[in-house]
C-alpha positions as CSV (number, residue, x, y, z in Angstrom):
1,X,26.2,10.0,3.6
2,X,23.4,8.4,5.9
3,X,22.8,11.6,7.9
4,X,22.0,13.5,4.7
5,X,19.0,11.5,3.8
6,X,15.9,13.5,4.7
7,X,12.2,12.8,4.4
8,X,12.5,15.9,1.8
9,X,15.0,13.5,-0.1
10,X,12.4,10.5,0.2
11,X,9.7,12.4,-1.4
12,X,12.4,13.7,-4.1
13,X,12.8,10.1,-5.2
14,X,9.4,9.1,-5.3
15,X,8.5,11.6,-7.8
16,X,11.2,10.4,-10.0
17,X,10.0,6.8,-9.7
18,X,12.7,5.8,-7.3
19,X,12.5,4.5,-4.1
20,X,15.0,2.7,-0.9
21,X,15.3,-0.4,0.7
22,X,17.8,-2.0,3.0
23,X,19.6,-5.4,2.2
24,X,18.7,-6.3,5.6
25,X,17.7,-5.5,9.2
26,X,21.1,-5.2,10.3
27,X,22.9,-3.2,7.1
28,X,22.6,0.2,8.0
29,X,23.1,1.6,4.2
30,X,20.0,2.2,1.6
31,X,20.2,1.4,-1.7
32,X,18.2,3.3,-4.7
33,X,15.7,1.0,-6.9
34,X,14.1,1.9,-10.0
35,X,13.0,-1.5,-11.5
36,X,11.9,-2.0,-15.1
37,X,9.2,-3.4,-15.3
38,X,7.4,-2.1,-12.8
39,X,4.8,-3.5,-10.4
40,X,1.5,-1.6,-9.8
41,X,-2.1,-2.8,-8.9
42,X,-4.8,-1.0,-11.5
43,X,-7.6,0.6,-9.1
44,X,-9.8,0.5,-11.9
45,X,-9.1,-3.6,-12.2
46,X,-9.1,-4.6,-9.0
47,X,-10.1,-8.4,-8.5
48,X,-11.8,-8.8,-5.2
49,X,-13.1,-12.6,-5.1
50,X,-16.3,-13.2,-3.6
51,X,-15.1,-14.6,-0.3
52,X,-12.8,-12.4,0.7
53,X,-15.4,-9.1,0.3
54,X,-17.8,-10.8,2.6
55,X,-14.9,-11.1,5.3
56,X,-14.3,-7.4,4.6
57,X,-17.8,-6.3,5.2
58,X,-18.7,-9.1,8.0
59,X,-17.2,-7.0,10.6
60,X,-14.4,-9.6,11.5
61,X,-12.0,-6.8,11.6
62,X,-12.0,-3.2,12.9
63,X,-10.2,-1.4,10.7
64,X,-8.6,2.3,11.4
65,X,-6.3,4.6,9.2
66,X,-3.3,6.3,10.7
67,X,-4.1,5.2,14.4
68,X,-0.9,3.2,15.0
69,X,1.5,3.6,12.0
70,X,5.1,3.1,14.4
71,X,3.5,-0.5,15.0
72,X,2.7,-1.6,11.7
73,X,6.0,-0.6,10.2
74,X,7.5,-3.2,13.1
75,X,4.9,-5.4,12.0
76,X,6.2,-6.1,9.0
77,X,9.8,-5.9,9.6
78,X,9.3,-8.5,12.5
79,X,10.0,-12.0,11.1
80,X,7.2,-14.3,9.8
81,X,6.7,-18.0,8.1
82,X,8.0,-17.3,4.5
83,X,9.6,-14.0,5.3
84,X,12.3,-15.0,8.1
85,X,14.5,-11.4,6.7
86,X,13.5,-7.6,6.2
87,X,14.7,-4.8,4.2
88,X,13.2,-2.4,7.1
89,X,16.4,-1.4,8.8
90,X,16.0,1.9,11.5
91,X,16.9,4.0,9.0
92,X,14.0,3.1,6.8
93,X,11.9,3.5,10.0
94,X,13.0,6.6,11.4
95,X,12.4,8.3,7.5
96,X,9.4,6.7,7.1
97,X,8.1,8.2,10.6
98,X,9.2,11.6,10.1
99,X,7.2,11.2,6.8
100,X,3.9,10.1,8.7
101,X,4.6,12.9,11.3
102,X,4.7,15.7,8.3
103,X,1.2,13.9,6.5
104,X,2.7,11.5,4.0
105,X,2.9,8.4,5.3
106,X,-0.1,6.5,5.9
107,X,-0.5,3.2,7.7
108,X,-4.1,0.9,7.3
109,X,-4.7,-1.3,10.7
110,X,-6.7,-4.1,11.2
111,X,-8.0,-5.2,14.6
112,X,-9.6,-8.2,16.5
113,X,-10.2,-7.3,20.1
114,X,-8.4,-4.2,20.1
115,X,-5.5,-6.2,19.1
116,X,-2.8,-5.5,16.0
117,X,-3.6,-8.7,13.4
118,X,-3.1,-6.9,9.9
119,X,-2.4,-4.0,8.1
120,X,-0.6,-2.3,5.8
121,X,1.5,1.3,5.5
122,X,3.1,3.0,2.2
123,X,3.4,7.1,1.3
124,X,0.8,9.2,-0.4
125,X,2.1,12.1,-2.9
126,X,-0.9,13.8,-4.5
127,X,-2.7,11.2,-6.6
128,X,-0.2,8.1,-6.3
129,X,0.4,6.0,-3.4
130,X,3.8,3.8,-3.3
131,X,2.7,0.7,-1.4
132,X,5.9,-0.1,0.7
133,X,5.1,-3.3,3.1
134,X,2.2,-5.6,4.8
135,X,1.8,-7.8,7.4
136,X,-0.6,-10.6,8.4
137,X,-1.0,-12.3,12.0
138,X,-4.6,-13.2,11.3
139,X,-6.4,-14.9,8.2
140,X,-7.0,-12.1,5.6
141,X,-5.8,-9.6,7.9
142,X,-3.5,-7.9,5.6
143,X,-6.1,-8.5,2.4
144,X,-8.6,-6.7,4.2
145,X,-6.2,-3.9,4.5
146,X,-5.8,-3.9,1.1
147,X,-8.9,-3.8,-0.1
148,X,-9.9,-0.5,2.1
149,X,-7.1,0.7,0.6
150,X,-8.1,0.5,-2.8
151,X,-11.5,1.6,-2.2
152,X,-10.4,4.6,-0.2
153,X,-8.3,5.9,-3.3
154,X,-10.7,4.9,-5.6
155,X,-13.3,7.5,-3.9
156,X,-10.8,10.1,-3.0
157,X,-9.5,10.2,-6.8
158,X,-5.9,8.3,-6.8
159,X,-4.8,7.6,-10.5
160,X,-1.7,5.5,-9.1
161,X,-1.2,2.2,-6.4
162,X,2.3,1.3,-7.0
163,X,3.7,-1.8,-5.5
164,X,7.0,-1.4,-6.9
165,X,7.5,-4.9,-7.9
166,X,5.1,-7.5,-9.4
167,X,4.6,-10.7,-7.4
168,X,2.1,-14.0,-7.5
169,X,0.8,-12.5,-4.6
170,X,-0.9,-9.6,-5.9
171,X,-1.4,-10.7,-9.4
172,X,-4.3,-12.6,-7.9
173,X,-5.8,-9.2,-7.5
174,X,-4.9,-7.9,-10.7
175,X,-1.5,-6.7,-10.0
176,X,0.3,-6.6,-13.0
177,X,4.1,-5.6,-14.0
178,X,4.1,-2.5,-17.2
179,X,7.0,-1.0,-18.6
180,X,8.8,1.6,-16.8
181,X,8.6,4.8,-19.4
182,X,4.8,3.9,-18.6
183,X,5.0,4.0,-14.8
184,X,6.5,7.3,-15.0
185,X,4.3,8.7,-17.4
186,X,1.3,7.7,-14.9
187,X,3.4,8.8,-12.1
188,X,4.3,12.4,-13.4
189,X,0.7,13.4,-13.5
190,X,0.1,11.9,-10.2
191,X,2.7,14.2,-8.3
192,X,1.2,16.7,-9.6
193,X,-2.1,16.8,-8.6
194,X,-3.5,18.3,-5.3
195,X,-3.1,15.4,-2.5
196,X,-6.0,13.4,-2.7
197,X,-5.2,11.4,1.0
198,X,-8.5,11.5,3.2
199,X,-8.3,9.8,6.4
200,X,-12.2,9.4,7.5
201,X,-15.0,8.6,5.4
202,X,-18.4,7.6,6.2
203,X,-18.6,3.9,6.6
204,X,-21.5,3.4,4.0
205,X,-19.7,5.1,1.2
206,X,-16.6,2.7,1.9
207,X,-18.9,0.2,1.7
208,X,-20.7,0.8,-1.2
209,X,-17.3,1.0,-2.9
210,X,-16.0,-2.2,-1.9
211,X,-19.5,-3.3,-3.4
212,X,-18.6,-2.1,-6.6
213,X,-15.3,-3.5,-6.4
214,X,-16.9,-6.7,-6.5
215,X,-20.2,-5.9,-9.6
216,X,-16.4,-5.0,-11.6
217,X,-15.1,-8.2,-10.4
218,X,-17.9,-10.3,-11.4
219,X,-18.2,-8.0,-14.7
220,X,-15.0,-9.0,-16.0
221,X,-15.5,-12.4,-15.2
222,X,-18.1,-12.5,-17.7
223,X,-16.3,-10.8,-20.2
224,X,-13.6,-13.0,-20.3
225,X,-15.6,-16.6,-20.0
């Protein structure tokens, strides 16, 4: 039954690899996904093309952890250009709230004068983060949010970025679809470790991160020429 489901029950199904979605705004039932293959986007692998890191350090965007995570999940389950339907339903957002409230659920905002533009939200559970949606009402908006992402997990010691599902999208930054037994192999030592979510960091060592991203980037580049 729908009342049963809990954010207790979320978490539960994370750690076995399985996750909910809605068929639409409107359904009010969640079906369970466990996909084979599944999506994931390597931390250490990470493809972050020269343009788009000098947007992320130009200061275009203010960009904040946690500070509005209610309005980024209705930012991406409001309808967009290519995306006229969402699998966000108000069940998925009430769970997904109560899983912020209790220290799981983590949202990435970006700003342009003091405004909502881009961002991105998913759940953390020790050293795996299941990416769940992201939205973009600005150029690079929701890319920029990814890439502080990535380099926030990357210092704080995440092993796992899971984006359930592979898509064009993110293969561009080295997303990549491997076989389930895999995913859960990776994922089983993630759960397990101590939680490795930090919300603040000092801007410089963000920075210097994303700068690496980038040497990697350019590194494998010249591997593969």
């Amino acid at each position: 039954m729908m009342d049963a489901l809990t954010p207790e029950l979320i978490l539960g199904a994370y750690s076995a690899g399985i996750f909910p979605m809605a068929a639409s705004a409107e359904d009010e039932d969640l079906q369970w996904y466990d996909p084979d293959p599944r999506g994931i986007l390597p931390l250490h692998g990470f493809h972050l093309p020269r343009r788009l890191q000098r947007t992320v350090l130009s200061g275009r965007f203010d960009v904040s952890v946690d500070q509005d995570f209610p309005g980024v999940m209705k930012a991406c389950a409001a309808p967009a250009k290519g995306r006229e339907e969402t699998w966000i339903n108000s069940e998925i957002f009430r769970l997904f709230c109560a899983l912020h409230e209790r220290g799981y659920a983590h949202s990435v905002e970006c700003r342009q004068d003091g405004v909502l533009v881009g961002g991105l939200y998913g759940v953390a559970l020790g050293g795996a983060f299941f990416g769940e949606s992201m939205f973009s009402r600005a150029t690079d908006a929701s890319k920029v949010a990814l890439v502080h992402l990535v380099a926030r997990m990357r210092v704080s010691g995440f092993i796992l970025l899971d984006t359930q599902f592979g898509t064009d999208h993110l293969a561009r930054f080295g997303g990549v679809e491997i076989p389930a037994v895999d995913y859960k192999a990776t994922l089983e030592k993630a759960v397990h470790m101590m939680p490795c979510w930090q919300a603040t960091f000092p801007a410089h060592v963000l920075e210097a991160e994303i700068r690496t991203l980038r040497a990697e980037t350019e590194a494998a580049a010249l591997r593969h020429r």
